[in-house]
C-alpha positions as CSV (number, residue, x, y, z in Angstrom):
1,X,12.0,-48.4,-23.0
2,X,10.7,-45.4,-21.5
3,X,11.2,-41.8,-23.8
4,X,12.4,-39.2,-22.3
5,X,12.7,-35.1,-22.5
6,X,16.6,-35.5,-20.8
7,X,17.4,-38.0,-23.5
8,X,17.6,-41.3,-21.6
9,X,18.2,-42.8,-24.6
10,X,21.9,-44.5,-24.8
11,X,22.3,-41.6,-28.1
12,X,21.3,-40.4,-31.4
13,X,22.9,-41.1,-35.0
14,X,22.7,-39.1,-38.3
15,X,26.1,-40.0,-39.8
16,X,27.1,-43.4,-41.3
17,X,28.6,-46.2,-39.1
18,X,31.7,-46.2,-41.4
19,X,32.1,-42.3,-41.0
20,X,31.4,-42.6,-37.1
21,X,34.1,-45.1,-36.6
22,X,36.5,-43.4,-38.7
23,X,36.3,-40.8,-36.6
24,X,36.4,-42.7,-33.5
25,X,39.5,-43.9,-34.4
26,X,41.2,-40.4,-35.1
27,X,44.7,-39.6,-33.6
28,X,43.7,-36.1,-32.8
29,X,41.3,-37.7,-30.3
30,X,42.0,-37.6,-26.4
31,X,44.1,-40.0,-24.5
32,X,41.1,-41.4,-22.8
33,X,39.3,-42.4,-26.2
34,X,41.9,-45.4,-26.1
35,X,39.8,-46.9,-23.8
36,X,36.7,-46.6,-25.6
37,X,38.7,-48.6,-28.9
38,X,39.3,-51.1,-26.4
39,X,36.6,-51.5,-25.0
40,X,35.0,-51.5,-28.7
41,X,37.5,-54.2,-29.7
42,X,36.1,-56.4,-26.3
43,X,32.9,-56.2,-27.9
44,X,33.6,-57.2,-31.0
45,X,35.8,-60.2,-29.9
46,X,33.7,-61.5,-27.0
47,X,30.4,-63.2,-27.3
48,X,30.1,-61.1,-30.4
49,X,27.1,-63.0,-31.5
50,X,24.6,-61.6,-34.6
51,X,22.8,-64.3,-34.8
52,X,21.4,-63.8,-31.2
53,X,21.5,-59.9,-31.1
54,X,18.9,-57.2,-30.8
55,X,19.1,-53.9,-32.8
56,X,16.9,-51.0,-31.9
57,X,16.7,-47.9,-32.9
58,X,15.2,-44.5,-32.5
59,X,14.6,-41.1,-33.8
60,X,13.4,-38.2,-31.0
61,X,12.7,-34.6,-31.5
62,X,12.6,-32.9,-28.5
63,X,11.8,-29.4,-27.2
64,X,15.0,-28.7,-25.6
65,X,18.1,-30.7,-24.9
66,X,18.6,-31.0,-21.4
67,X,21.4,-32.8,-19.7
68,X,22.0,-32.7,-16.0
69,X,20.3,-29.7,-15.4
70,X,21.3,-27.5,-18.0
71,X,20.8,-26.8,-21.7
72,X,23.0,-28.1,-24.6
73,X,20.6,-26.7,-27.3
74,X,20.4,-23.0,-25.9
75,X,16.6,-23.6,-25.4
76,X,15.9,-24.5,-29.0
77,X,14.5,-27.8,-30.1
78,X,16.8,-30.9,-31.6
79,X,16.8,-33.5,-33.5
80,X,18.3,-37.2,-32.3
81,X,18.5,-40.9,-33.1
82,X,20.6,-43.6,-32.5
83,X,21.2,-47.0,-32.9
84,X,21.1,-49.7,-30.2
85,X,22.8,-53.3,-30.2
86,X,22.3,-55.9,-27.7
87,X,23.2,-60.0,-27.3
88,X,22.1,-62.7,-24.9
89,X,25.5,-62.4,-23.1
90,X,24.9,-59.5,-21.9
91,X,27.4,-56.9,-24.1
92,X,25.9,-54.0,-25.6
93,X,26.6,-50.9,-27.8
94,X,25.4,-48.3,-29.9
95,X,26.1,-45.0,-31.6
96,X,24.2,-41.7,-32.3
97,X,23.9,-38.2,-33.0
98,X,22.3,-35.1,-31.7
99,X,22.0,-31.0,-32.5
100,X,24.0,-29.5,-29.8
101,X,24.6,-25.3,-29.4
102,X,26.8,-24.2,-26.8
103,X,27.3,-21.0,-27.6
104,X,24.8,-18.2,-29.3
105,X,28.0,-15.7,-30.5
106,X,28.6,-16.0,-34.5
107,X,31.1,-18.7,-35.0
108,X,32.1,-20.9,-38.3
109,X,33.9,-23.7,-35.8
110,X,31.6,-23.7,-33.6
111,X,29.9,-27.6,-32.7
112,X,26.6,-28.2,-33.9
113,X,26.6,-31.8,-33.8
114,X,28.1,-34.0,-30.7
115,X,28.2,-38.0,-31.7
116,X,27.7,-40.6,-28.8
117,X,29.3,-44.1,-29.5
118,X,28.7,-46.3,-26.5
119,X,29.6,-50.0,-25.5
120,X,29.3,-51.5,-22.0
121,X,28.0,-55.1,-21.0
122,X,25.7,-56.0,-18.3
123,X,25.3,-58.9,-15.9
124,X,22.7,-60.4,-13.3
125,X,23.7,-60.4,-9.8
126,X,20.6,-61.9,-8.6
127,X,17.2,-62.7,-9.7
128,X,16.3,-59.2,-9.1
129,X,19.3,-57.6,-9.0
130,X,21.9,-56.6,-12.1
131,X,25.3,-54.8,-12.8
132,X,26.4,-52.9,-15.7
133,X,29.5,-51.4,-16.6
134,X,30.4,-48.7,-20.0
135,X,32.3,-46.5,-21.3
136,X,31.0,-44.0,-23.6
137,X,32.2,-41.2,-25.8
138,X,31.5,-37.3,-26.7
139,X,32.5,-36.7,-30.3
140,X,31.9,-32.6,-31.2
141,X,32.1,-32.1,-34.6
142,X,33.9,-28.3,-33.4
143,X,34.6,-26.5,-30.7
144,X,33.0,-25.6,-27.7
145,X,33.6,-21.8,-26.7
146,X,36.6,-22.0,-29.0
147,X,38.3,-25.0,-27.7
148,X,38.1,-28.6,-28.8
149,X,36.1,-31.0,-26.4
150,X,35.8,-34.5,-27.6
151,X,36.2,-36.6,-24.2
152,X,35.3,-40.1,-22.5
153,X,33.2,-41.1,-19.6
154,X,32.8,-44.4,-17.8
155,X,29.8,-45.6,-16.3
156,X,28.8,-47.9,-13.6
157,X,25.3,-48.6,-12.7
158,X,23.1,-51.3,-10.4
159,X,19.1,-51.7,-11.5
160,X,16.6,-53.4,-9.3
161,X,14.1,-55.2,-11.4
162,X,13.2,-52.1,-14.3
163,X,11.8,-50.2,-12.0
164,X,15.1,-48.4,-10.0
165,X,18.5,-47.6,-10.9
166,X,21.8,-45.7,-9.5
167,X,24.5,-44.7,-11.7
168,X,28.2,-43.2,-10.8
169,X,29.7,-42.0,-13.6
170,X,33.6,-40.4,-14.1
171,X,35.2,-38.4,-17.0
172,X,39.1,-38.1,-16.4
173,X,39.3,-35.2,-18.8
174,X,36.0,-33.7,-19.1
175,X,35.5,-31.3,-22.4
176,X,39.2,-31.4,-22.0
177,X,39.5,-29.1,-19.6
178,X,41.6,-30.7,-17.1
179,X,39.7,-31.9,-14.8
180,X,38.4,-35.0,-13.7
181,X,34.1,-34.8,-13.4
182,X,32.1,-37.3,-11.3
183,X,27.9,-37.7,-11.7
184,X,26.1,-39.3,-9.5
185,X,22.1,-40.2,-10.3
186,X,19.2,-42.2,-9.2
187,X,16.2,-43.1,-11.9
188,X,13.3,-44.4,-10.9
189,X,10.5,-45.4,-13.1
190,X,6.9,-47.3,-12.4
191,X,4.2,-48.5,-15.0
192,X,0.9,-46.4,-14.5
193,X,-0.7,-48.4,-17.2
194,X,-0.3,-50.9,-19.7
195,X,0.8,-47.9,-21.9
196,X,1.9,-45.4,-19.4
197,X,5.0,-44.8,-17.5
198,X,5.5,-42.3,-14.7
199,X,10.0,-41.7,-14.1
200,X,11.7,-39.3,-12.4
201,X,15.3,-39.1,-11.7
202,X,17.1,-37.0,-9.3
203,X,21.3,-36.5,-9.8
204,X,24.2,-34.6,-8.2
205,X,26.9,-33.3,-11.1
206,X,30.0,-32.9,-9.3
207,X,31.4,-29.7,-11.7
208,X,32.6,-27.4,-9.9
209,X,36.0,-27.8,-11.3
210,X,34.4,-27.0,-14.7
211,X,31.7,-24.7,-14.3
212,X,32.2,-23.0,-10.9
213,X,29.5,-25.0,-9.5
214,X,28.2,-28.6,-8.0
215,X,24.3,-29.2,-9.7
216,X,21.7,-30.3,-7.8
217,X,19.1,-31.4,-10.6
218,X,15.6,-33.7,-11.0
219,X,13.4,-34.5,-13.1
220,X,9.6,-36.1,-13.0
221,X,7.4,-36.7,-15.9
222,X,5.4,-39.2,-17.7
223,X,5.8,-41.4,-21.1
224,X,2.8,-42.4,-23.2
225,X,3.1,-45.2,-25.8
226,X,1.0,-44.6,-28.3
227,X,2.0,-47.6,-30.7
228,X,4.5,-50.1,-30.2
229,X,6.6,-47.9,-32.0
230,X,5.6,-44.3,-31.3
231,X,5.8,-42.7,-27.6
232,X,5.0,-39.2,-26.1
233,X,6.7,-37.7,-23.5
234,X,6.1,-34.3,-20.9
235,X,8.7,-33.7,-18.5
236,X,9.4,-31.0,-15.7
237,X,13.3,-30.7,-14.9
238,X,15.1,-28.3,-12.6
239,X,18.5,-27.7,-11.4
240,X,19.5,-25.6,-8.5
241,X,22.2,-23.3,-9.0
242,X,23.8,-20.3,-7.2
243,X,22.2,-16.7,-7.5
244,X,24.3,-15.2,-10.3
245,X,24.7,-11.6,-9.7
246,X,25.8,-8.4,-12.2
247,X,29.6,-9.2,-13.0
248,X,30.1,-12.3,-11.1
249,X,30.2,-14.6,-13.8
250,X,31.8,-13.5,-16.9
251,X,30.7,-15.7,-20.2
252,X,33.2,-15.9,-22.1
253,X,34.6,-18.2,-25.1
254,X,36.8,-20.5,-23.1
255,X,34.8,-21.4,-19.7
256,X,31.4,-23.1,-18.8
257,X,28.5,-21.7,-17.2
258,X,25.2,-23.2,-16.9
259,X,22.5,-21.3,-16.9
260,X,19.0,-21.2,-15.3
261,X,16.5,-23.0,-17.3
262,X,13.7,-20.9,-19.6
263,X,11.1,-23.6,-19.6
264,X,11.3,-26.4,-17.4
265,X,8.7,-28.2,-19.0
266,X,10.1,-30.3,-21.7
267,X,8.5,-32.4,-24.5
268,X,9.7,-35.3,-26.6
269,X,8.1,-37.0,-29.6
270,X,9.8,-40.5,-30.5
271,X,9.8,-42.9,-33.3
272,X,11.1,-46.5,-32.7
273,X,12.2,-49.0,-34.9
């Protein structure tokens, strides 16, 4: 599996599985959460098999948490990991945890940690060829510019060989703002060496209902495997946005804006296990 500066890594985990799925299963959660327990429930029921699974897991720090073009860490460097579970028929999930700050302003329920749990299954199409459909989940553990934001997003995605992938993704209630948010994105990735990977991806975020703006971003950079369990990566990412003039966009507690990126050039350590 390829590291990445963007986090291409299903998500990152710091609290318990019990305490995650506790709180996966709050009421206070949104409407669209349902269909993450449901989908959670499919897992468990179907095909469910330990005996033939795979578990991976890993544990990044990385210079700046970028997600389609903009920054969830404010610039600053985080700290993720998560757990990954596979079987033979094709079902997977996971769970994980990651630093997040949203806002810089002094704020005692502010969120500081988002949690990721994930399930989805995959199938082959062809000999080359395979589908994959998720759902994930974006678990805050406050609020984001002084509103709560815990939401749902489901994936689908086609890969040719491991080489090329598309992905159209959809969150009905996005940071429960209201609006419905789709993300579209390409990810290519090619083996330089036995231990080197060159990727770049290149992905349209469909947000203006949320933050004023559509994103353009990209991202190209190379991943170094330095053990079978330790990888290096170094990443340029971009994003275009619109020229923000003097008073035209007013930051405030309860809105979005993304801002232009300090230093595009990104770097990731990772530890597998």
């Amino acid at each position: 599996m390829a590291v990445s500066a963007q986090c291409y890594f299903r998500v990152p985990c710091y609290q318990s599985t019990k305490q995650v799925f506790l709180l996966c299963r709050s009421t206070l959660l949104p409407k669209s959460f349902q269909f993450l327990r449901i989908a959670a429930l499919l897992f468990l029921t179907s095909g469910f098999s330990p005996a033939n699974a795979e578990w991976h897991g890993e544990l990044t720090a990385l210079s700046n948490f970028v997600y389609r073009g903009y920054s969830k860490s404010q610039g600053q460097p985080v700290v993720q990991g998560h757990l990954d579970y596979q079987d033979a028929a094709g079902w997977f999930g996971g769970l994980g945890v990651s630093q997040v700050n949203f806002d810089n302003r002094p704020n005692s329920e502010r969120a500081t940690v988002e949690i990721n749990p994930y399930v989805g299954w995959t199938m082959p199409i062809s000999e080359d060829w395979r589908a994959e459909l998720s759902v994930s989940g974006y678990v805050f553990d406050g609020k984001i510019f002084a509103q709560s934001a815990d939401y749902a997003e489901f994936h689908s995605a086609i890969h040719y060989k491991d080489w090329l992938s598309g992905k159209v993704s959809v969150a009905p209630d996005a940071y429960q703002r209201h609006v419905t948010i789709p993300n579209y994105e390409i990810i290519y990735r090619r083996d330089l060496l036995d231990n080197v990977q060159l990727s770049a991806g290149l992905g349209y975020y469909q947000a203006e209902a949320l933050v004023h703006q559509n994103l353009f971003y990209w991202n190209l950079g190379a991943s170094w495997f330095i053990t079978p369990y330790l990888a290096v990566d170094i990443r340029y990412v971009d994003v275009h946005l619109k020229e923000a003039h003097d008073g035209d966009l007013d930051y405030g507690y309860n809105e979005f804006y993304p801002k232009p990126l300090n230093n595009k050039y990104l770097l990731s350590i990772t530890l597998g296990f």
